[in-house]
TIDO-986285 format. One record per residue (C-alpha): x, y, z; residue number from 1; residue in one letter. Coordinates in Angstrom, 2 decimals, m for minus. Example, Ala and Ser with C-alpha at 12.3 -4.5 7.8 and 13.67 -1.06 7.14 Angstrom:
<fimis>
       X       Y       Z pos code
   12.30   m4.50    7.80   1    A
   13.67   m1.06    7.14   2    S
</fimis>
This chain:
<fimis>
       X       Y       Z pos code
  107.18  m58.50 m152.51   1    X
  106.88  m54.93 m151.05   2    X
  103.97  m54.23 m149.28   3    X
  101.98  m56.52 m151.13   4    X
  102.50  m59.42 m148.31   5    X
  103.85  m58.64 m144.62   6    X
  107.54  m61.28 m144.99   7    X
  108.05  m63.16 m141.69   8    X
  110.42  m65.60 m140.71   9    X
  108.88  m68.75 m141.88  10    X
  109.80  m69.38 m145.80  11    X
  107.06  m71.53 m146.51  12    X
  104.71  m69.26 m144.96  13    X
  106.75  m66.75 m147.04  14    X
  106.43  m68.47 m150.21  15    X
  102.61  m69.02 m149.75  16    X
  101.93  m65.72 m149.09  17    X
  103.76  m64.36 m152.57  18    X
  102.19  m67.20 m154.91  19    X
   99.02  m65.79 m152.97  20    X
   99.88  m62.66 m153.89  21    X
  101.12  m63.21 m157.99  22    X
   97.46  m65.24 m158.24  23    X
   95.39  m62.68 m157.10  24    X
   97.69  m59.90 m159.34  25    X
   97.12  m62.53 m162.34  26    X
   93.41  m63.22 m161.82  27    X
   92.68  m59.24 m161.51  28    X
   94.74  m58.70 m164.70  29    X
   92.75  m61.53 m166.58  30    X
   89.74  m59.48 m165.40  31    X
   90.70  m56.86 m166.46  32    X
   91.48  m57.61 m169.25  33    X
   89.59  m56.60 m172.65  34    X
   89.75  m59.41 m175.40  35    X
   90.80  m58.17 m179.37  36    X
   90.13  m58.85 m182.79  37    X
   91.43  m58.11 m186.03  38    X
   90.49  m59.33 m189.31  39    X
   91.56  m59.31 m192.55  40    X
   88.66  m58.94 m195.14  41    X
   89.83  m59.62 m198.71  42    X
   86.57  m60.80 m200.92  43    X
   84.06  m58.55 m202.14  44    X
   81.40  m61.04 m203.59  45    X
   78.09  m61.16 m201.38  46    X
   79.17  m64.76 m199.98  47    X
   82.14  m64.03 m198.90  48    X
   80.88  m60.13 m197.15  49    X
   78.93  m62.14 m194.46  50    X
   81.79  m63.46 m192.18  51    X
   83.52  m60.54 m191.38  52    X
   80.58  m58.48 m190.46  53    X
   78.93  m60.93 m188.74  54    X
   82.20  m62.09 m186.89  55    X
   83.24  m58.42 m186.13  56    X
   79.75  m57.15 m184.81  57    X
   79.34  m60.49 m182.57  58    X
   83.06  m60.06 m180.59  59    X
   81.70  m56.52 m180.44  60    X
   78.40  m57.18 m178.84  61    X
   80.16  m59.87 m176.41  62    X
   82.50  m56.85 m175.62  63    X
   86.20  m57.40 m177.39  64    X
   88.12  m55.10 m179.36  65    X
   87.39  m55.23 m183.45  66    X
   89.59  m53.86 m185.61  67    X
   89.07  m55.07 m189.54  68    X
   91.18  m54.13 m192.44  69    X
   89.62  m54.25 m195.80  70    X
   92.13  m54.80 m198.37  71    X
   92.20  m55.87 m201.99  72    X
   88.79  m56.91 m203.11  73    X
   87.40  m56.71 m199.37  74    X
   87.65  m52.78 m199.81  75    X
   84.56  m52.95 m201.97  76    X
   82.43  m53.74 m198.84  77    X
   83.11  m49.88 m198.00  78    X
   81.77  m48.57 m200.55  79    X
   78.96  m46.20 m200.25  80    X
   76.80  m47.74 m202.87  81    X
   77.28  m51.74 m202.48  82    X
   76.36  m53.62 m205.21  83    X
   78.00  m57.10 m204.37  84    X
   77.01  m59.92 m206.55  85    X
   78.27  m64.42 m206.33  86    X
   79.22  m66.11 m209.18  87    X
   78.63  m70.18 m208.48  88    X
   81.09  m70.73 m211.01  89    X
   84.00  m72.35 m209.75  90    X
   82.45  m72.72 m206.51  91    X
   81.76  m76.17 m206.05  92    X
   80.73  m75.87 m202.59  93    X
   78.20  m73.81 m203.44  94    X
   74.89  m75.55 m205.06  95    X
   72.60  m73.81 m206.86  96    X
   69.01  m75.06 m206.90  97    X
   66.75  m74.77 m209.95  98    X
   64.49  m71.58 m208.63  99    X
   61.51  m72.98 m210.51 100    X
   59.17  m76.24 m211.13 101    X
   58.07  m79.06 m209.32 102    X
   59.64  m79.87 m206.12 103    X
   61.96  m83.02 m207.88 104    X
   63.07  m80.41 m210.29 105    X
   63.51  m77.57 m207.78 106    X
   65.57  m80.56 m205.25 107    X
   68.04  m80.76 m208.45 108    X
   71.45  m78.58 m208.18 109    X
   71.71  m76.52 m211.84 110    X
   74.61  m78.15 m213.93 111    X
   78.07  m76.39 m214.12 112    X
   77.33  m76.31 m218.32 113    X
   74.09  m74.36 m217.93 114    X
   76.05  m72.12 m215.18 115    X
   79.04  m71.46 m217.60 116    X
   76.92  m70.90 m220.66 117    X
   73.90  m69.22 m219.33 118    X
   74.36  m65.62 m220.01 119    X
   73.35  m63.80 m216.85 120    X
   73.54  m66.58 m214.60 121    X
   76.11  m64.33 m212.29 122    X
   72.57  m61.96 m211.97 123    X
   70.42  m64.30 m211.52 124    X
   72.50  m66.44 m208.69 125    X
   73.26  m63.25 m207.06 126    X
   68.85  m62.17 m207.20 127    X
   68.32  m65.63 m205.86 128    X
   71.03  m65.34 m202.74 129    X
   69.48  m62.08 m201.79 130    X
   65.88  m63.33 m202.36 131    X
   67.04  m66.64 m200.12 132    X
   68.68  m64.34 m197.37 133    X
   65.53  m61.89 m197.52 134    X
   63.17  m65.00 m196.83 135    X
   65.22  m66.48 m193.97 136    X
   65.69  m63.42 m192.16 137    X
   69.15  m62.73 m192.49 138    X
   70.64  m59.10 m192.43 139    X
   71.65  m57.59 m195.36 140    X
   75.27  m56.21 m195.70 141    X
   74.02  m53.00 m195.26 142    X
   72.46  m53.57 m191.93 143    X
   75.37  m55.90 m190.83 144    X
   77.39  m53.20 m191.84 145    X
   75.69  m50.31 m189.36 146    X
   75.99  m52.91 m186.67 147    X
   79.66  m52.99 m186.91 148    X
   79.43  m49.35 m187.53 149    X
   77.49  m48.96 m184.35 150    X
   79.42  m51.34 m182.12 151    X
   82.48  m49.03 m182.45 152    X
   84.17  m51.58 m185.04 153    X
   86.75  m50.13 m186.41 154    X
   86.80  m49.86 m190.10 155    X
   90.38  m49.71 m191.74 156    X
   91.01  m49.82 m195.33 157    X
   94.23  m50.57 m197.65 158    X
   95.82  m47.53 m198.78 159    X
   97.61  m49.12 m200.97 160    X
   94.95  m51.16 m202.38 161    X
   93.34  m47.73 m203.09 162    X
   96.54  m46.56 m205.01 163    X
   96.95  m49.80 m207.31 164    X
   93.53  m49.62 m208.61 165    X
   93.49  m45.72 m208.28 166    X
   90.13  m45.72 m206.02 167    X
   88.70  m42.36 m205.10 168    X
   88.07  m42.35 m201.52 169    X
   85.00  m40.08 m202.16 170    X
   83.02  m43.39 m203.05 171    X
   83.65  m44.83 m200.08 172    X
   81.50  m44.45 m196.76 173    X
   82.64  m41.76 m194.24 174    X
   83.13  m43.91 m191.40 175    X
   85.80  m45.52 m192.51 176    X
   88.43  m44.75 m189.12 177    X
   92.03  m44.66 m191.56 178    X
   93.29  m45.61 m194.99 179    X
   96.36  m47.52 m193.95 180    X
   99.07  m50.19 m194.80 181    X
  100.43  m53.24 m193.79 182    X
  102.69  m51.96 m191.81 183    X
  100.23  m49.97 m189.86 184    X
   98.31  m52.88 m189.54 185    X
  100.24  m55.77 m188.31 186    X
  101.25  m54.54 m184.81 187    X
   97.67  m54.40 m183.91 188    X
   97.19  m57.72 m185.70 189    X
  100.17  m59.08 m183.32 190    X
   98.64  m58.24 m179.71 191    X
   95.18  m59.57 m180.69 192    X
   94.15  m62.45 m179.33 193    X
   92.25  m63.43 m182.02 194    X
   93.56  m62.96 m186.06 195    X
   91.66  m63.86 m188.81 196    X
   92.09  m64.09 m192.75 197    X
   89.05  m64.03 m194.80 198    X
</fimis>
């Protein structure tokens, strides 16, 4: 024990002073201790941008460690000019309500034929998620976005994402902390506490 407990000649006294000891060493290293995130962020539709911004600027505002590694179609969410659209089709947890008419009509979800034939309906369901968002306050990617930015998330994106669809960085935003790879990624990913695939 060293001289973190004075022995003596009693072993039980002994043994209660070291398990006194290795509690208070664990309870001051649990304090101490910071808690980490990563996350993996592979959509790019306007759905699907929401939970790793949101999840990443909320660990950082309660004080963890956020790391988040855009890859695949999650790299568009760093791109300087975001123009991130939904497509309802083939999303059948995700109803879309007639955006006009009397309140029976407007209570009806749109049928998957009028989605799948309606040319435009990708525009239109995309206009009427932002308009919905807009009206019940929620941040838009942007702003969630500067949160993160702000909060000291860091930002990592796929390098070789980048290289398979031959992506200029230049039209990405500046903040980004490193264009790396898996292998760069998972041994942060492994002392996390908390790892999560979007």
């Amino acid at each position: 024990m060293g001289n973190a407990a004075a022995e003596t000649n009693d072993p039980v006294m002994d043994r209660n002073l070291f398990n006194q000891w290795f509690d208070d060493r664990m309870a001051q290293r649990q304090a101490d201790h910071v808690p980490s995130m990563t996350i993996i962020a592979t959509k790019g539709t306007l759905d699907m941008a929401y939970p790793p911004f949101i999840l990443a600027s909320t660990a950082s505002a309660l004080g963890w460690d956020v790391l988040v590694f855009y890859t695949f179609y999650g790299l568009n969410l760093l791109r300087k000019d975001l123009d991130l659209e939904i497509s309802p089709l083939g999303n059948p947890a995700m109803p879309m309500k007639m955006p006009m008419g009397p309140d029976w009509l407007r209570s009806m979800n749109i049928p998957n034929v009028l989605i799948a034939n309606m040319p435009g309906f990708e525009k239109m369901a995309s206009g009427m998620m932002k308009k919905t968002m807009r009206d019940k306050g929620v941040a838009t990617i942007e702003e969630l976005r500067f949160i993160c930015l702000e909060a000291d998330v860091k930002l990592v994106a796929c390098q070789m994402t980048a290289d398979l669809f031959s992506l200029d960085q230049a039209e990405f935003i500046p903040e980004i902390d490193d264009w790396i790879g898996a292998a760069s990624f998972l041994p942060t990913a492994q002392k996390a506490d908390v790892s999560l695939f979007i």
